[in-house]
C-alpha positions as a LaTeX table, in Angstrom:
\begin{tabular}{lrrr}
\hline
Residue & $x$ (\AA) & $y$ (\AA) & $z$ (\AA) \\
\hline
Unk1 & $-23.29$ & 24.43 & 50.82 \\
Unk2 & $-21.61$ & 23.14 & 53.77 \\
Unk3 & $-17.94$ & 22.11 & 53.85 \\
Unk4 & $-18.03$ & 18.44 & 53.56 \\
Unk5 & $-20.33$ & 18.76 & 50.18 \\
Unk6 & $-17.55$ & 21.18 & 49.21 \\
Unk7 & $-14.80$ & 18.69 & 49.58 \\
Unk8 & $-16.64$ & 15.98 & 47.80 \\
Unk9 & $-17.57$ & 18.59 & 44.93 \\
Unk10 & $-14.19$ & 19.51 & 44.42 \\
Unk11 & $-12.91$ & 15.54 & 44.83 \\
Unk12 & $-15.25$ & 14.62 & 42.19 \\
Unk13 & $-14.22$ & 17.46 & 39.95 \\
Unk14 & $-10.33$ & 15.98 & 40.42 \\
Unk15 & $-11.37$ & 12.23 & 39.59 \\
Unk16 & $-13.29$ & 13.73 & 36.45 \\
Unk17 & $-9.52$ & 15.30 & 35.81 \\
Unk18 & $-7.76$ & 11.90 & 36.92 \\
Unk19 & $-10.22$ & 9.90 & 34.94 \\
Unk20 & $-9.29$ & 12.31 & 31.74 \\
Unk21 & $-5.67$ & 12.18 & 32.71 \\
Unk22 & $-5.55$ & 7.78 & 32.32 \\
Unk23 & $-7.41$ & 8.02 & 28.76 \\
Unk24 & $-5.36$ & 10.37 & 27.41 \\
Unk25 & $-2.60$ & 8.27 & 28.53 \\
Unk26 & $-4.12$ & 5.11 & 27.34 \\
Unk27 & $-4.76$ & 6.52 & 23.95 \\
Unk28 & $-1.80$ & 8.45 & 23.64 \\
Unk29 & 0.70 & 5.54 & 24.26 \\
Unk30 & $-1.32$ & 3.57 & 21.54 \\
Unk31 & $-1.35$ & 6.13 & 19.27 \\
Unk32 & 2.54 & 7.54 & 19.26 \\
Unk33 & 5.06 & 6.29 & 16.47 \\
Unk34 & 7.58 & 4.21 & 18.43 \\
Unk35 & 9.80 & 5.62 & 16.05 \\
Unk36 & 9.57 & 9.08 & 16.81 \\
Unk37 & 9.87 & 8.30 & 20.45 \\
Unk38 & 13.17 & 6.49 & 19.90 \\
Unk39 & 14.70 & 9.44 & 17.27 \\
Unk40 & 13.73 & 11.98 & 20.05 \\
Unk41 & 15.45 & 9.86 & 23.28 \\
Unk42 & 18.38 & 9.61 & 21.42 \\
Unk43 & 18.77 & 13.29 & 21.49 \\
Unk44 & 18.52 & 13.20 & 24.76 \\
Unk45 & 14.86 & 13.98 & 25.64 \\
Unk46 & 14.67 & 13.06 & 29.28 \\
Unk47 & 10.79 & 12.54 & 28.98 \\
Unk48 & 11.21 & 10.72 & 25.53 \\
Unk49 & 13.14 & 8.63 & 27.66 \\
Unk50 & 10.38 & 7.71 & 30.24 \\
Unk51 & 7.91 & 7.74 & 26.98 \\
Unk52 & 10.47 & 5.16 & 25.19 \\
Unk53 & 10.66 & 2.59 & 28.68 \\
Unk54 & 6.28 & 3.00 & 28.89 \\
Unk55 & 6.31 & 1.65 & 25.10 \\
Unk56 & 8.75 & $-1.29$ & 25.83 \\
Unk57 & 6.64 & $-2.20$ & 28.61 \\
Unk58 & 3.44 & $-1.27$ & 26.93 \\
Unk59 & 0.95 & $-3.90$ & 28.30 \\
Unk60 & 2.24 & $-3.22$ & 31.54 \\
Unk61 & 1.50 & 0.37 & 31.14 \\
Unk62 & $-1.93$ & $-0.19$ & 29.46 \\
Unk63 & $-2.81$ & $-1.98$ & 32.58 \\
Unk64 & $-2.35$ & 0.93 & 35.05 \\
Unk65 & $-4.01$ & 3.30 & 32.65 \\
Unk66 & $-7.12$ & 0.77 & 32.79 \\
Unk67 & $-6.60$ & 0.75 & 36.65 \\
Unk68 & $-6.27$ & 4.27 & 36.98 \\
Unk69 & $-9.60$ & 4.47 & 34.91 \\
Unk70 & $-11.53$ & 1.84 & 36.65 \\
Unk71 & $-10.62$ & 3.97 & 40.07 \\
Unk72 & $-11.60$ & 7.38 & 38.79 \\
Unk73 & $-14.97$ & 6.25 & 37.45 \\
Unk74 & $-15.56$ & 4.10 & 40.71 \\
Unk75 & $-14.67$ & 6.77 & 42.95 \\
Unk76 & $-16.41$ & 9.61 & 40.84 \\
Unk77 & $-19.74$ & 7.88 & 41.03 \\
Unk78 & $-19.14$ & 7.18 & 44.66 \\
Unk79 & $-18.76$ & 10.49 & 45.67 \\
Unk80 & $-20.04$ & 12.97 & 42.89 \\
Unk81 & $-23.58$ & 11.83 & 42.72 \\
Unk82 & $-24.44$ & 12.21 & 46.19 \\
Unk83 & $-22.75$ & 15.48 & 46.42 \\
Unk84 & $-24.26$ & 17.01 & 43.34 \\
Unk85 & $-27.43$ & 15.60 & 44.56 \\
Unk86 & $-27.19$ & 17.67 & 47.80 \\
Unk87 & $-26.39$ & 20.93 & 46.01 \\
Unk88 & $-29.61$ & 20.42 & 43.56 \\
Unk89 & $-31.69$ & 19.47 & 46.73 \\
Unk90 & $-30.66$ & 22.74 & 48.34 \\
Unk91 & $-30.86$ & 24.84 & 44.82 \\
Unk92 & $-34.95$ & 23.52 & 44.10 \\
Unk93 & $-37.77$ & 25.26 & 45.69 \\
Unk94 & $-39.85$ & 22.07 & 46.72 \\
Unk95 & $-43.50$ & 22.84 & 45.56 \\
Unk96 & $-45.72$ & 21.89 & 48.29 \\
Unk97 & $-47.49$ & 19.13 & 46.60 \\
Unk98 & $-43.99$ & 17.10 & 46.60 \\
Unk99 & $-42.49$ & 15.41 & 49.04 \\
Unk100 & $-39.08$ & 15.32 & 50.35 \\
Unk101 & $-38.68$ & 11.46 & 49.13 \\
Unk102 & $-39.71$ & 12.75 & 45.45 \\
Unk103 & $-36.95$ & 15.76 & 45.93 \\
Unk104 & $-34.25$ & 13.68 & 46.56 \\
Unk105 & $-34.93$ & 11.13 & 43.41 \\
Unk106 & $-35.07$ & 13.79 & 41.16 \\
Unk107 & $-32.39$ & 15.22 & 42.39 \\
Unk108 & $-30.57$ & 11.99 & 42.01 \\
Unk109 & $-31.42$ & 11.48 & 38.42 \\
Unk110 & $-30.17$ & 14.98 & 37.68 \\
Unk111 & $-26.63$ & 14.69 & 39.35 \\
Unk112 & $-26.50$ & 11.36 & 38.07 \\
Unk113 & $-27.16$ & 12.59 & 34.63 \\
Unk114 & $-24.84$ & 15.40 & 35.09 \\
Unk115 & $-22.32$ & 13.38 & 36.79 \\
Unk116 & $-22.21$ & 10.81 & 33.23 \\
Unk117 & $-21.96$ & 14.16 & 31.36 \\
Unk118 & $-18.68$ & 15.81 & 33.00 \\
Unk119 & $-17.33$ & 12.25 & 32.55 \\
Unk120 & $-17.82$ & 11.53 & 29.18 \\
Unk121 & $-16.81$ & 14.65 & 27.77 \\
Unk122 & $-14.12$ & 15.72 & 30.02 \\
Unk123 & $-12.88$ & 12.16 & 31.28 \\
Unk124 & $-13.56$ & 10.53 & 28.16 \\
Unk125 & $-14.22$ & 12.43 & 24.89 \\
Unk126 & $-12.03$ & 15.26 & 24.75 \\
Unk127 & $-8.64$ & 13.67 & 26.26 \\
Unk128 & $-9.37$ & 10.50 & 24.40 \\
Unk129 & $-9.31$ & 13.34 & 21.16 \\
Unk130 & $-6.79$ & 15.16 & 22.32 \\
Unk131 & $-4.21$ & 11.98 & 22.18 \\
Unk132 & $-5.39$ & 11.25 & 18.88 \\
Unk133 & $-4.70$ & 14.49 & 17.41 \\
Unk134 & $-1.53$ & 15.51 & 19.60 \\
Unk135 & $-0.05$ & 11.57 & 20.30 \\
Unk136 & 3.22 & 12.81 & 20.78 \\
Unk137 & 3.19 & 15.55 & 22.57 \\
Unk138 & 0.58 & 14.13 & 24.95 \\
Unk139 & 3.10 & 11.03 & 25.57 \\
Unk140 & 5.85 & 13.41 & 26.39 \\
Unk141 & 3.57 & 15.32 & 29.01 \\
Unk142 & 1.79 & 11.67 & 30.52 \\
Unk143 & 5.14 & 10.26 & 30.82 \\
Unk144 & 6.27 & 11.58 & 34.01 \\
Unk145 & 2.98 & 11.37 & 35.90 \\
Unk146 & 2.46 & 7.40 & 34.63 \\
Unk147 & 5.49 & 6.52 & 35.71 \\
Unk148 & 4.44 & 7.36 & 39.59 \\
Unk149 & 1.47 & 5.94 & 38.68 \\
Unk150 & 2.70 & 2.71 & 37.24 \\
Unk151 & 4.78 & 2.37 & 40.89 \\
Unk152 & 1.54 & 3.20 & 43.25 \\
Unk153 & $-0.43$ & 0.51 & 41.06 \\
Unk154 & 2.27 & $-2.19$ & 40.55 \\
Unk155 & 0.72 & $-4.41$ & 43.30 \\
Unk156 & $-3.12$ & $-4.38$ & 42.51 \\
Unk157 & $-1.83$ & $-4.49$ & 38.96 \\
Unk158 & 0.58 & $-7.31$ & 38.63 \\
Unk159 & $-2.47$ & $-9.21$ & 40.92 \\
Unk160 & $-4.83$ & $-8.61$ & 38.03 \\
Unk161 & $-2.36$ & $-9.43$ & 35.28 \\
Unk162 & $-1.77$ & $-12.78$ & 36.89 \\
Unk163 & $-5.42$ & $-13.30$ & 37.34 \\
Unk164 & $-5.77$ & $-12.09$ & 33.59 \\
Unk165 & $-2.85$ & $-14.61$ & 32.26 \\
Unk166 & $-4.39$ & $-17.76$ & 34.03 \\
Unk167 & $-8.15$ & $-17.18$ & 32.48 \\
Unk168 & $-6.25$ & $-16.98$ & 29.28 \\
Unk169 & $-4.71$ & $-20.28$ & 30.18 \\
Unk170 & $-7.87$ & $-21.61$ & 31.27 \\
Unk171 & $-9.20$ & $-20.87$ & 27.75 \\
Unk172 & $-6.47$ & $-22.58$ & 25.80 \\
Unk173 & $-4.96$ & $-19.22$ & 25.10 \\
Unk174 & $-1.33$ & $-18.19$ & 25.93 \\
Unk175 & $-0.49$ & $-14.60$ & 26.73 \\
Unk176 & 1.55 & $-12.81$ & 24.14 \\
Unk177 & 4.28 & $-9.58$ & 24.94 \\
Unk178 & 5.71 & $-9.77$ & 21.53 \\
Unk179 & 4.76 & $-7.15$ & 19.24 \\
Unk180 & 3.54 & $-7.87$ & 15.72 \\
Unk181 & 5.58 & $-6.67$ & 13.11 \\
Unk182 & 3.91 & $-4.90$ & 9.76 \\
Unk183 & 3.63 & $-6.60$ & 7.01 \\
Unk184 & 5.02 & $-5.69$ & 3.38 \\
Unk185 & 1.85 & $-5.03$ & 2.33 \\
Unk186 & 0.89 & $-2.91$ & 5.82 \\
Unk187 & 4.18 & $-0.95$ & 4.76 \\
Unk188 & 3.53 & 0.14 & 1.49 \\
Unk189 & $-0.24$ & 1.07 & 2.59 \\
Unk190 & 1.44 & 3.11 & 5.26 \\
Unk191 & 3.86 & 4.34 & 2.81 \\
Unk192 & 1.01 & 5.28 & 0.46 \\
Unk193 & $-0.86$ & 7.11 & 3.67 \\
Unk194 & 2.17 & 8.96 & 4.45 \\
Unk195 & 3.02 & 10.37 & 0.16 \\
Unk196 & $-0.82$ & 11.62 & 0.30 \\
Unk197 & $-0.17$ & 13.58 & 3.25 \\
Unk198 & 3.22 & 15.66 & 0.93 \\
Unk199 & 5.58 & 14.14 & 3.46 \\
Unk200 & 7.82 & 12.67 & 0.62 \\
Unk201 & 7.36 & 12.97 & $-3.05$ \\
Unk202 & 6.15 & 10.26 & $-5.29$ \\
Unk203 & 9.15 & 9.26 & $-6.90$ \\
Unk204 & 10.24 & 8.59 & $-3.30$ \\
Unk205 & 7.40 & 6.20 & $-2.88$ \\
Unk206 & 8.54 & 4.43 & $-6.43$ \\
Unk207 & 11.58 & 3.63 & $-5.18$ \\
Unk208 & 10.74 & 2.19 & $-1.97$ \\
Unk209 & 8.13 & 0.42 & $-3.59$ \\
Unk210 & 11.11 & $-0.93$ & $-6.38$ \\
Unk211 & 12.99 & $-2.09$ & $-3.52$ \\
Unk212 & 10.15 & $-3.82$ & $-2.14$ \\
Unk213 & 9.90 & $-5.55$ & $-5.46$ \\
Unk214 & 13.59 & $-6.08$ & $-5.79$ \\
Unk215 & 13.26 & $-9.32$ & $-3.60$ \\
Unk216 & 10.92 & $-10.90$ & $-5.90$ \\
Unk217 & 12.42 & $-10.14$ & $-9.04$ \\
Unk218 & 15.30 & $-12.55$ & $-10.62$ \\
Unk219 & 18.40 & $-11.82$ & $-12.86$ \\
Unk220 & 16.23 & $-12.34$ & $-16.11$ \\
Unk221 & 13.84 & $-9.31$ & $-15.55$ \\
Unk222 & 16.92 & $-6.99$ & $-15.63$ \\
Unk223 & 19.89 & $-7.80$ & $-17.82$ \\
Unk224 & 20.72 & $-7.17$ & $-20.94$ \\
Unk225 & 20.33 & $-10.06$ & $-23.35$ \\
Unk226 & 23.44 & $-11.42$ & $-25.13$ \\
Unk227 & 22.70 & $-10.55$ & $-28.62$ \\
Unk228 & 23.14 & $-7.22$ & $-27.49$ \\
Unk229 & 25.72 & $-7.67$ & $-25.38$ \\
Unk230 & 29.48 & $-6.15$ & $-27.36$ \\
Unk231 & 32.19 & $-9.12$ & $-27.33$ \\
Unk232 & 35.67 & $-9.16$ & $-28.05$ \\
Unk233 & 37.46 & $-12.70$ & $-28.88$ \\
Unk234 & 40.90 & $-13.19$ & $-26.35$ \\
Unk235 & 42.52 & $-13.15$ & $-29.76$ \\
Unk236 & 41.52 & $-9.93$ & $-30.95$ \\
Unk237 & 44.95 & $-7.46$ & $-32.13$ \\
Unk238 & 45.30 & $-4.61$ & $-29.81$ \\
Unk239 & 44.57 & $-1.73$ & $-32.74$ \\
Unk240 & 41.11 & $-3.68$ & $-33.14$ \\
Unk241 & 40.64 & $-3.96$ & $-29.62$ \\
Unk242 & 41.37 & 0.06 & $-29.31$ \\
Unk243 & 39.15 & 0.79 & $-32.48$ \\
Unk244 & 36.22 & $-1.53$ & $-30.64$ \\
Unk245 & 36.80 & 0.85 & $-27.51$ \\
Unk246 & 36.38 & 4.08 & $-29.09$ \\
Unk247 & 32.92 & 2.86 & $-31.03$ \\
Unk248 & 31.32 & 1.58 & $-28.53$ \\
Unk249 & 32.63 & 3.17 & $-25.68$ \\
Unk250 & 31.78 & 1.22 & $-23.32$ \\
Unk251 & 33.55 & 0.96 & $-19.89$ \\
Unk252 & 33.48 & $-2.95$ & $-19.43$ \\
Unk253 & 33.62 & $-5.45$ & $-22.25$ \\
Unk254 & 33.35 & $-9.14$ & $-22.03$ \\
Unk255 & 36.10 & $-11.55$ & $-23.74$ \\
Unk256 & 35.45 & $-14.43$ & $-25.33$ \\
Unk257 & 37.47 & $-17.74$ & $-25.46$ \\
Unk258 & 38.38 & $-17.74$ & $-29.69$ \\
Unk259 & 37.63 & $-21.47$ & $-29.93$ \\
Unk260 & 34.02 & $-21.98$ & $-27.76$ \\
Unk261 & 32.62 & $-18.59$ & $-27.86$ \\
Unk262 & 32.47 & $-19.01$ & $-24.21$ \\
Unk263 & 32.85 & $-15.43$ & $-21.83$ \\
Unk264 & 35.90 & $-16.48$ & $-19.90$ \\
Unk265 & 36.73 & $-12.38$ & $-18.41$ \\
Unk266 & 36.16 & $-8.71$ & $-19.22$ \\
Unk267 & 38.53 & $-6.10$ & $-19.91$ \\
Unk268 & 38.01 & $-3.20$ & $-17.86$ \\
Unk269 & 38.61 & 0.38 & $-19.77$ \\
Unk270 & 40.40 & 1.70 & $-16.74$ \\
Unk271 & 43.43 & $-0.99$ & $-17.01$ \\
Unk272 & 43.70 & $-0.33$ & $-20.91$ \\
Unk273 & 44.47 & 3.30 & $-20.44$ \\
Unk274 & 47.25 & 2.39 & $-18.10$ \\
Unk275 & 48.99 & $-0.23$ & $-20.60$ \\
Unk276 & 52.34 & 0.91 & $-21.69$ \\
Unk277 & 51.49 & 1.61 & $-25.27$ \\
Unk278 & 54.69 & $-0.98$ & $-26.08$ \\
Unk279 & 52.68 & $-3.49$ & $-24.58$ \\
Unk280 & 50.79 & $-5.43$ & $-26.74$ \\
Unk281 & 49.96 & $-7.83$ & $-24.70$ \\
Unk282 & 46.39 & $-6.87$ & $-23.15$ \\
Unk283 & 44.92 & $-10.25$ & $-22.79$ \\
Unk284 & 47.31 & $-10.21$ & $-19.27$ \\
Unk285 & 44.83 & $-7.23$ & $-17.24$ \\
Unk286 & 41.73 & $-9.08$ & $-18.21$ \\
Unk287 & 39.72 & $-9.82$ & $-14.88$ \\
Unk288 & 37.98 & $-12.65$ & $-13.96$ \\
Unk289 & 33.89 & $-12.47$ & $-14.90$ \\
Unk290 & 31.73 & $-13.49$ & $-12.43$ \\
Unk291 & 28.58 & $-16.08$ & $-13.79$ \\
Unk292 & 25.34 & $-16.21$ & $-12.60$ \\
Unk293 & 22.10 & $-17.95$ & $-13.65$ \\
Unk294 & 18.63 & $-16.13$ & $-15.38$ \\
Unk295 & 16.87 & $-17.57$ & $-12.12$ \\
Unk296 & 18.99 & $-16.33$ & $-9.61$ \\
Unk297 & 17.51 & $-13.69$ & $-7.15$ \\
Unk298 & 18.08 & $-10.33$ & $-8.29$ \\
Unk299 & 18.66 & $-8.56$ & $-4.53$ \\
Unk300 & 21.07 & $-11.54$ & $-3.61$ \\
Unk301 & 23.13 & $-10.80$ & $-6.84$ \\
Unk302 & 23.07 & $-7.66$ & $-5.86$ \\
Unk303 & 24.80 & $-8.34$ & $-2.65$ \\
Unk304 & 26.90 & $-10.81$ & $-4.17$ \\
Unk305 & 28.38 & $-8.45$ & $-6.60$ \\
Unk306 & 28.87 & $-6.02$ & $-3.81$ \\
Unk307 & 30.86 & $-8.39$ & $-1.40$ \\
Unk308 & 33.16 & $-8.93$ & $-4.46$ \\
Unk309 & 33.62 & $-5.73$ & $-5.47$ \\
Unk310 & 32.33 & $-6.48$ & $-8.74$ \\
Unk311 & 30.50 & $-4.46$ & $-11.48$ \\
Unk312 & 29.02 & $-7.06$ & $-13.86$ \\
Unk313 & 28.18 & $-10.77$ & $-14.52$ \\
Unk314 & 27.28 & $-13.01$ & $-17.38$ \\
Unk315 & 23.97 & $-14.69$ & $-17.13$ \\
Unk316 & 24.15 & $-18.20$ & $-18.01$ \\
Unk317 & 21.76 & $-20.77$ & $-18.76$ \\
Unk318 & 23.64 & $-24.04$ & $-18.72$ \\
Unk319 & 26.72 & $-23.71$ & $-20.77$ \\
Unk320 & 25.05 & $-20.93$ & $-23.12$ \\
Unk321 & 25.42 & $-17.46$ & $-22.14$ \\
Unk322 & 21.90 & $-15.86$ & $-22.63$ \\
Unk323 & 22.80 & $-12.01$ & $-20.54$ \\
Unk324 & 24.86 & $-9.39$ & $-19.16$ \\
Unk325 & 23.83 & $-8.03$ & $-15.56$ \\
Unk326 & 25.60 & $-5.27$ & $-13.96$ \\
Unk327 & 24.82 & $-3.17$ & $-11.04$ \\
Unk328 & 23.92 & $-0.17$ & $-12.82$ \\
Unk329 & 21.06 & $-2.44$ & $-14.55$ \\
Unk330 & 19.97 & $-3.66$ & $-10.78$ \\
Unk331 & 19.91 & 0.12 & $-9.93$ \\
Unk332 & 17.48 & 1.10 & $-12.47$ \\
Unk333 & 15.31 & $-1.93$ & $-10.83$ \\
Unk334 & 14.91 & 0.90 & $-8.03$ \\
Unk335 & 15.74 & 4.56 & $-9.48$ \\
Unk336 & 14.71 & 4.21 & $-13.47$ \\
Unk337 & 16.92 & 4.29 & $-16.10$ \\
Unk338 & 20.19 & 5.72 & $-15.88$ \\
Unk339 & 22.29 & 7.82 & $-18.39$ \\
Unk340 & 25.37 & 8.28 & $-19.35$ \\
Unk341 & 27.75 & 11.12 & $-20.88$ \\
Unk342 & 27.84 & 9.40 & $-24.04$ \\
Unk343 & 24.56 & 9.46 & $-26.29$ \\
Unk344 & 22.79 & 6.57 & $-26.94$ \\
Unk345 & 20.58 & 5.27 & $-29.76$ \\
Unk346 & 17.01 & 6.73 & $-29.29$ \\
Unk347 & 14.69 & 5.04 & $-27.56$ \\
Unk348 & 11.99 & 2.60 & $-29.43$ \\
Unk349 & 8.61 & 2.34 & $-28.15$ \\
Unk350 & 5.99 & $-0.20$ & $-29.39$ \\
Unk351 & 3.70 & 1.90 & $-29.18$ \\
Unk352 & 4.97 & 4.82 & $-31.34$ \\
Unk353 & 4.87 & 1.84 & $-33.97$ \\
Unk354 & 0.91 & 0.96 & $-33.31$ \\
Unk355 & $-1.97$ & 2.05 & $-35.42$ \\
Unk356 & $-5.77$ & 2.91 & $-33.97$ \\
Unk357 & $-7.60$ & $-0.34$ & $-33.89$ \\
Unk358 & $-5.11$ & $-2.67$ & $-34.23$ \\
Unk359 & $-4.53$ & $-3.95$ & $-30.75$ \\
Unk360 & $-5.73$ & $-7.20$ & $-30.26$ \\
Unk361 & $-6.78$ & $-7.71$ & $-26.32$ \\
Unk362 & $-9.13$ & $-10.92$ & $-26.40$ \\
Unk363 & $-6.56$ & $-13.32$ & $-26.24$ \\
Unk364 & $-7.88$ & $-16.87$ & $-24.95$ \\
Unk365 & $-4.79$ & $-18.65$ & $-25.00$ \\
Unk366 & $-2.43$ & $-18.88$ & $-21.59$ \\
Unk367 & 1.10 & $-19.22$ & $-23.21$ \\
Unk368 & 3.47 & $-16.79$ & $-25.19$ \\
Unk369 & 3.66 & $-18.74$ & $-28.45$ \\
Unk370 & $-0.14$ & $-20.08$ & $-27.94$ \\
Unk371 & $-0.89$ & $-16.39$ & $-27.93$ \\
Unk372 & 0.80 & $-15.89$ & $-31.00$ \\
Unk373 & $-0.46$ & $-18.59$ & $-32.71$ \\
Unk374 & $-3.79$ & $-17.20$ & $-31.83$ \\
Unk375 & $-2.76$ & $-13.47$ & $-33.57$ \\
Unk376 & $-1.54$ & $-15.07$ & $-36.17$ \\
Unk377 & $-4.57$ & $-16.92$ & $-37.50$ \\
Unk378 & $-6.30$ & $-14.00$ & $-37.32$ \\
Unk379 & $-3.74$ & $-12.75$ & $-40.31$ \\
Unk380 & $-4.57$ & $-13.93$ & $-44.11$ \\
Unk381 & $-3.32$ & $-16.56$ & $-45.42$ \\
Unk382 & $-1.73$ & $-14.83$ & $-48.42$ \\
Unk383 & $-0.59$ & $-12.36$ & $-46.22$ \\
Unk384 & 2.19 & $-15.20$ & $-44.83$ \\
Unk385 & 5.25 & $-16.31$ & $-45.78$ \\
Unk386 & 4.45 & $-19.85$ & $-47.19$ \\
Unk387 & 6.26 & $-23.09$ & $-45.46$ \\
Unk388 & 7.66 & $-20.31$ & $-42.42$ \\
Unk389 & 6.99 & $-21.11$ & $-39.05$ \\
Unk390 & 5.77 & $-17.35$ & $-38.01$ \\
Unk391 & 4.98 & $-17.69$ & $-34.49$ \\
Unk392 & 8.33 & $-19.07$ & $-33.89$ \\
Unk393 & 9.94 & $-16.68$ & $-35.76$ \\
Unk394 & 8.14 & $-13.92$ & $-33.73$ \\
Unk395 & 9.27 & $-15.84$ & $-30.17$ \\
Unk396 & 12.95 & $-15.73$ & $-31.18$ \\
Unk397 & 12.90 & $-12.07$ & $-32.17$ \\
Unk398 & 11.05 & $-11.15$ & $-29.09$ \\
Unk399 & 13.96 & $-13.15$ & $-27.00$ \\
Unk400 & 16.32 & $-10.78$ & $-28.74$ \\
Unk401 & 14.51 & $-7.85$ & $-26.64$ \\
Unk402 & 14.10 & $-6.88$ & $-23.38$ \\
Unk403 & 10.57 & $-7.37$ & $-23.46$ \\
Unk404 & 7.75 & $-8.74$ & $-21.40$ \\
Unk405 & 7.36 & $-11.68$ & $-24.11$ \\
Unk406 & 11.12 & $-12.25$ & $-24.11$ \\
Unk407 & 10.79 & $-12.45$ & $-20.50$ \\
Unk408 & 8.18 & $-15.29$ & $-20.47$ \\
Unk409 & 6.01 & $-13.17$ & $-18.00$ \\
Unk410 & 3.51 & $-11.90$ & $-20.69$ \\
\hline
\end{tabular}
C-alpha cells in the first residue's frame, strides 16, 4: 500500500468519525430535556452553558449538524471508495481468465459496499443510538466541538438557510423559530410516562393531575352546601354563642343578620379567645365575609381568597346563600380530604347502603329529575306515597348533599 492510499484510508476512516460525530450531535440536541440543560448551567456547568446557547439557537444548530453531515458523506464517498478499491485490487489474486477492467469493478462494488457499511453503522447507527440512550451526556461532550463547528459553517450555512426561507416563501409558507409549547393533554401523557418509570409516586401524579383540573372546576363542585353550613344570628347572647363554640368546634362561623337570614360576617375563634371575658359585646370582632357565586372559577377564588388574606366565602346564588367555600375545601380539590384534631361524624357511603342487584344502569333519560322519574316508575304503585311528588322530593334531598346529583353533573 503506497502512501497516498494510506492517507486517503486513514481520511476516510476520520470522515466515517466526523460523519458519526454530526448525528450524534443532531440527535442528541433533539433528544436532551431543555430543562435539564438549564438546571445544570445554572450550577455553573461551563459546557451546559454552550449546550443551553445550541438549544436557544436550535435550528441554527440543526443546520450545521446537517452540513457537517452532508460534507462527511460527500467527502467519504469521494475518497474512501477509490482507496478501498485500490487496497482490494492489490489484496485479489487476478485469475487469469479475468481481466484487469473486471478486477477493478469488482473491486469497486466491494469498497463501495464496504464503504456504505462503516457509514451506516459507525456514522449513522450507533451514534444516532448512542444520543438516544445517553442525550445528555452526549450534548455536554458535542457542545464544545459544535460550537467551532457552527463558526467554520456560518457562511455556507446562513447561504442555505436563506435559500431554505425563500422556497418556503415561494410555497406560501412562512418560516417559524418559535417553539411549540406542550399541551395539557401532552403534559399529563408525559406526566403519566414519567410515574411508570418510579420517578415520582402516584399520589404525586393525582395531584398534579387535580391541579390540572382545578382550572375547570367552579365553586359549586367544592363547597359545602348551606344546610350544612353552622350559623349563628348577630343577636345571639354571648353564653349561647360560647356553648355553640364548644359543640361544634369549629374555627370560623358565619353570622347571620336576625331579621333576613342573610350572612353579613363570620366570627373568627381566634378573636373570641382574646375578648375580655367582661365584654359582652362580640358582635364588634366580627370580620367582614367575602361572597362569591356557585359559577365562579374555583382556581380564581382561590387566588382571590389568597390576595385578601381570607379563609372562607359564602356562595351565593342571587340573594340566597346556597354554600360555604373555604380554602381548606379548594385544597382537598388537589391533596384529598383533610382532617382535623377533632373527630368527625363517620363517613357515609352510598354504597355501604346498596344491595346486589339493585343498581339500575339503563337509564334513557338525559336530565337529573328525568332520570328519576324514570327509577321511579319502575317502583309499585302501592309502594308510593299517594298525592307526593317523589322525584322532587328525591332532587331536594340530593341538593342537601354534596353529591354528583346535587351538583347537576350526574
Amino acid at each position: 500500500m503506497d502512501l497516498t492510499t494510506g492517507l486517503s484510508l486513514f481520511l476516510a476512516l476520520v470522515l466515517v468519525l466526523l460523519n458519526g460525530f454530526f448525528v450524534l450531535a443532531e440527535f442528541a440536541l433533539v433528544k436532551v430535556r431543555t430543562t435539564r440543560i438549564e438546571e445544570l448551567a445554572r450550577t455553573g456547568n461551563r459546557r451546559a452553558k454552550l449546550a443551553r446557547g445550541m438549544l436557544a439557537e436550535l435550528d441554527e444548530y440543526l443546520s450545521a449538524t446537517q452540513l457537517g453531515i452532508t460534507v462527511a458523506s460527500l467527502g467519504l464517498g469521494w475518497v474512501g471508495e477509490p482507496a478501498f478499491a485500490r487496497i482490494l485490487e492489490s489484496l485479489i489474486d487476478r485469475p487469469a481468465w479475468m481481466t484487469e477492467k473486471t478486477s477493478h469493478v469488482i473491486s469497486a462494488i466491494v469498497a463501495f459496499g464496504l464503504i456504505t457499511f462503516l457509514h451506516i453503522l459507525f456514522g449513522e447507527l450507533a451514534p444516532k443510538s448512542l444520543a438516544i440512550r445517553r442525550a445528555e451526556q452526549s450534548t455536554l461532550w458535542v457542545a464544545g466541538p459544535m460550537r467551532w463547528a457552527y463558526i467554520a459553517f456560518y457562511v455556507p450555512m446562513r447561504m442555505l438557510n436563506g435559500a431554505s426561507n425563500l422556497i418556503l416563501r415561494l410555497l406560501g409558507l412562512e418560516a417559524d423559530h418559535h417553539e411549540v409549547a406542550h399541551t395539557e393533554q401532552e403534559l399529563r401523557m408525559l406526566l403519566f410516562a414519567t410515574q411508570a418509570t418510579g420517578s415520582f409516586s402516584f399520589n404525586q401524579l393525582l395531584m398534579v393531575e387535580n391541579i390540572f383540573d382545578l382550572s375547570k372546576q367552579t365553586v359549586r363542585d367544592a363547597m359545602i352546601v348551606w344546610p350544612q353550613v353552622k350559623t349563628l344570628p348577630s343577636d345571639t347572647p354571648l353564653p349561647e354563642v360560647l356553648r355553640t363554640v364548644r359543640e361544634h368546634r369549629f374555627s370560623r362561623i358565619p353570622v347571620l343578620d336576625p331579621k333576613s337570614h342573610e350572612p353579613v360576617k363570620y366570627l373568627l375563634m381566634k378573636d373570641l379567645l382574646l375578648l375580655d371575658e367582661r365584654d359582652r359585646d362580640w358582635q364588634r370582632i366580627l370580620r367582614p365575609l367575602r361572597i362569591v357565586a356557585p359559577g365562579d372559577n374555583l382556581e380564581v377564588t382561590m387566588q382571590e381568597l389568597q390576595r385578601d388574606g381570607a379563609n372562607m366565602a359564602v356562595v351565593m346564588d342571587g340573594q340566597h346563600p346556597v354554600g360555604l367555600i373555604t380554602l381548606e375545601d379548594i385544597l382537598e380539590e388537589i391533596v384529598g380530604k383533610i382532617e382535623d384534631e377533632y373527630p368527625r361524624l363517620p363517613r357515609l357511603f352510598l354504597k355501604d347502603a346498596l344491595e346486589a342487584g339493585s343498581i339500575q344502569l339503563n337509564v334513557a333519560a338525559t336530565t337529573a329529575d328525568g332520570a328519576i322519574r324514570e327509577l321511579i316508575a319502575t317502583i309499585p304503585a302501592g309502594s308510593l306515597p299517594p298525592d307526593v311528588d317523589v322525584a322532587a322530593l328525591a332532587l331536594a334531598r340530593e341538593q342537601l348533599l354534596t353529591t354528583d346529583v346535587g351538583f347537576g353533573v350526574a
